[in-house]
C-alpha positions in Angstrom: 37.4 2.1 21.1 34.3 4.1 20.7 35.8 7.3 22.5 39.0 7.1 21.0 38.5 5.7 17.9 35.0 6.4 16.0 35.1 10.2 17.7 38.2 11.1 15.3 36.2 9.9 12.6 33.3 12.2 10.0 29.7 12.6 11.9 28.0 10.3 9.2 31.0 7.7 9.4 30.7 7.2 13.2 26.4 6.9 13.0 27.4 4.1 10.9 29.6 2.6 13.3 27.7 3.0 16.2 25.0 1.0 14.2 27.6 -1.6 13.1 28.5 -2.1 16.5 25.1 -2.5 18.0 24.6 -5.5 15.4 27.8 -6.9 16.5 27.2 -7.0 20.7 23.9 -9.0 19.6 26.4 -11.6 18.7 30.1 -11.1 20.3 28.7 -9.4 23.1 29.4 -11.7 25.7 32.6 -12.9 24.2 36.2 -12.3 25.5 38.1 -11.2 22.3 40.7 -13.5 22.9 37.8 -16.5 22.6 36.7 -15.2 18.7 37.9 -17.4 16.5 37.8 -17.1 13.0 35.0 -19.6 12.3 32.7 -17.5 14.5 33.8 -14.5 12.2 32.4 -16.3 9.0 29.5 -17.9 10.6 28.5 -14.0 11.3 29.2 -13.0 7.7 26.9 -16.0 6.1 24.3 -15.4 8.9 24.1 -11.8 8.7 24.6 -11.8 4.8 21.2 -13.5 4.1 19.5 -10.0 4.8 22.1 -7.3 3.8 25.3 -8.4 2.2 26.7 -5.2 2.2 26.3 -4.7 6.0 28.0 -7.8 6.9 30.4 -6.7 5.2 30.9 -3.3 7.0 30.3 -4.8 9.7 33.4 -7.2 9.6 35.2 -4.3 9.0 34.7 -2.8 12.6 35.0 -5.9 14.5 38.3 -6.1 12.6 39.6 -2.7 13.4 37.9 -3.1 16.7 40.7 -6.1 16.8 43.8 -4.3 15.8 42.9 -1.4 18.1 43.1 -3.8 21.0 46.4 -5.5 19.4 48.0 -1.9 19.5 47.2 -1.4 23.3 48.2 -4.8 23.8 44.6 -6.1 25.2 45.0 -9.1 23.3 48.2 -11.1 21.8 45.9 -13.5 19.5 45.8 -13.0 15.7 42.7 -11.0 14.4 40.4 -13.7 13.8 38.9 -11.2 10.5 42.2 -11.8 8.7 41.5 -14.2 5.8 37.6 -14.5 6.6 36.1 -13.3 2.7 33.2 -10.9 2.7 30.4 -11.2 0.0 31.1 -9.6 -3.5 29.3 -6.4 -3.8 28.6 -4.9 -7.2 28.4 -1.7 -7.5 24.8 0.6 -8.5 24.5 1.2 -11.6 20.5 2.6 -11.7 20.1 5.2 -14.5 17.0 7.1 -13.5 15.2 8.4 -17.1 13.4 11.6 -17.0 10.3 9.8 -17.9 11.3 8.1 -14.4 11.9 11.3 -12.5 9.1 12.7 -13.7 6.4 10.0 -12.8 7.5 10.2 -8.9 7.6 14.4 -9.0 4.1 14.4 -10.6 2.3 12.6 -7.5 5.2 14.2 -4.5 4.0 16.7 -2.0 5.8 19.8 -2.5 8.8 19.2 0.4 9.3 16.2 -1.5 9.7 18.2 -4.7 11.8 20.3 -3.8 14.4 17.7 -2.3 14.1 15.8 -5.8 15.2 19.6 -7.2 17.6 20.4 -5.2 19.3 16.8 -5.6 19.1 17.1 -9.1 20.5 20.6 -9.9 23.5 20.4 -7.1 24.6 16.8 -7.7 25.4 16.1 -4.4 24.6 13.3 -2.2 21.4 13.3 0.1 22.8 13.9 3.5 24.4 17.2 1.9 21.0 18.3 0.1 19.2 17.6 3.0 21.8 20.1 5.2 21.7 23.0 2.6 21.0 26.6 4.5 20.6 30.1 3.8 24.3 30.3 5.1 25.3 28.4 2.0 23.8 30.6 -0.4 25.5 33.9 -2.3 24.2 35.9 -5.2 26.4 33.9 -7.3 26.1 30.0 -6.3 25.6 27.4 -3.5 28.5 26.0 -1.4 29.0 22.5 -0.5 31.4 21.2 2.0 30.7 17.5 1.4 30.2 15.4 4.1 31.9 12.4 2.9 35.0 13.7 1.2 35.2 17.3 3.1 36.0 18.7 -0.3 34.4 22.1 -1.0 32.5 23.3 -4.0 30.0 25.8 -5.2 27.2 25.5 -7.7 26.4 27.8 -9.8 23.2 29.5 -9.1 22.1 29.4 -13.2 20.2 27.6 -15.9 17.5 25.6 -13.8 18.7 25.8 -10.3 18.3 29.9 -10.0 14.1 29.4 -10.4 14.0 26.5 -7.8 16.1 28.0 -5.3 13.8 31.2 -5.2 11.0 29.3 -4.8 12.8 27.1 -2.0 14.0 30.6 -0.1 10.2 31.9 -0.4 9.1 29.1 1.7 12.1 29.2 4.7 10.5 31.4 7.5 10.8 29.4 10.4 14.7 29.0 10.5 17.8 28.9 7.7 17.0 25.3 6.6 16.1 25.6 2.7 14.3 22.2 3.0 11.1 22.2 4.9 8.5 20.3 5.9 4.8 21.1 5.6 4.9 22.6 9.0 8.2 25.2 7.6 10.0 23.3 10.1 13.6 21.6 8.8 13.0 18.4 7.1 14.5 15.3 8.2 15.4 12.4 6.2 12.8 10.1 7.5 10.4 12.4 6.6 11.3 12.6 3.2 11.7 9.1 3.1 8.5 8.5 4.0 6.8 10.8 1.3 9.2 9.8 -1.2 8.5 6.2 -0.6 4.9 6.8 -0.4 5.3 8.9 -4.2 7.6 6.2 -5.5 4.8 3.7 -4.6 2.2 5.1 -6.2 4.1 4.9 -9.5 5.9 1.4 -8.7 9.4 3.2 -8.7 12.5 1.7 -7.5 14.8 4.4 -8.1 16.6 6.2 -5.2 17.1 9.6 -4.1 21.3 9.2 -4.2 20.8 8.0 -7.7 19.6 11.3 -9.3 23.8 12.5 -8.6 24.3 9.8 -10.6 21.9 11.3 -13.2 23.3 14.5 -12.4 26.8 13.5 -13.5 25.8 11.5 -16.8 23.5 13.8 -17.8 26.0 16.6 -18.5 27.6 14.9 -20.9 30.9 16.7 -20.1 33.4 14.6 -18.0 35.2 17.8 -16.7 32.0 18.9 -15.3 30.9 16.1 -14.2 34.2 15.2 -12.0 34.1 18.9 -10.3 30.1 18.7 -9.7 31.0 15.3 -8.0 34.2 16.2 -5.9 35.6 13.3 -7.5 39.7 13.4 -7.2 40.0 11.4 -10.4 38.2 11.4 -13.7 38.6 7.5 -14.4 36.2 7.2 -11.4 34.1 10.2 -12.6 34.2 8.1 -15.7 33.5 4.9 -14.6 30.7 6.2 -12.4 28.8 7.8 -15.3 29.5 5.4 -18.0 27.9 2.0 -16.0 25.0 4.2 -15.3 23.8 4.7 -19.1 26.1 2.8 -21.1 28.9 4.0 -23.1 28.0 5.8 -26.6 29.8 4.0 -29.3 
């Protein structure tokens, strides 16, 4: 399953597996597939769901497909004990992060920090494709963005705010092609801006997230055109959905 399987799927889709799976062995690891019956499937869901709903969730998800892979190559004739087995309800985010808000946590951030929280906020885009950014993706003209998560391509428009901060950024990129670096000019991971970030946000009791500023990104435009080509989204209801929970409809 993991060879043939998870290695089709995007980079960032098969960490999360391999992580989903290492939570399930812990449990169904020394279980013949044929022996899982549908009761242990929801005794793992109200176990594991007492810490992180949302991961038991995904979680089922895999043992599930894990199920009908094995079905397919015949491994097993039983029914896939997931079938029927609810999940919790998950609600989706719907943080608004003020500028009052943003501003508090970029006051007290070290400078690598900074310039993620920029570089999220101008582009739009989701952290794991800030964080990747390079020279490579830059032209006079704007920044391209193959997103991880949809492969759908885009380029921002090097204007308005975004031109200033990416000079700055490129004046500090001397030790590879990485625009984000760490103190040390080296490329800056995300645990290492997760640890100054939470370090900043703490300082200012924040609870706001770095994947919430594309939210702010979006709303903030106030065009719903824009905002559903600065997201990749494919349709504008989500595009409007997404941007009208975050800061209410105008009425």
């Amino acid at each position: 399953y993991r060879v043939r399987e998870v290695s089709q799927l995007k980079e960032r889709t098969q960490q999360d597996y391999h992580k989903h799976l290492k939570m399930l062995e812990l449990v169904f690891g020394h279980m013949e597939l044929q022996n899982i019956r549908p009761t242990d499937v929801h005794h793992y869901i109200q176990q594991r769901g007492v810490n992180s709903k949302v991961q038991a969730n995904r979680e089922k998800a895999v043992l599930s497909a894990m199920f009908n892979f094995a079905r397919r190559l015949g491994l097993v004739d039983c029914p896939n004990p997931c079938a029927g087995i609810r999940g919790h309800t998950e609600r989706a985010r719907t943080r608004y992060v003020t500028d009052a808000e943003f501003q508090a946590v970029y006051d007290v951030s070290d400078w690598w920090i900074q310039d993620t929280l920029d570089l999220a906020l101008l582009t739009g885009q989701r952290p794991a494709d800030v964080l990747k950014m390079d020279l490579a993706d830059l032209d006079e003209e704007s920044v391209h963005v193959k997103q991880n998560k949809t492969g759908a391509l885009l380029r921002v428009a090097r204007v308005g705010e975004l031109g200033p901060v990416l000079d700055r950024i490129i004046g500090r990129v001397h030790l590879g092609s990485s625009l984000l670096v760490n103190r040390n000019g080296g490329q800056l991971t995300f645990p290492q801006f997760r640890f100054g970030f939470d370090a900043a946000r703490e300082k200012v009791g924040a609870d706001w997230q770095l994947r919430d500023l594309r939210a702010k990104a979006a709303t903030d435009l106030q065009n719903l055109a824009q905002a559903q080509k600065l997201l990749g989204h494919r349709s504008r209801n989500t595009t409007e959905i997404y941007t009208r929970d975050r800061k209410g409809e105008l009425v």
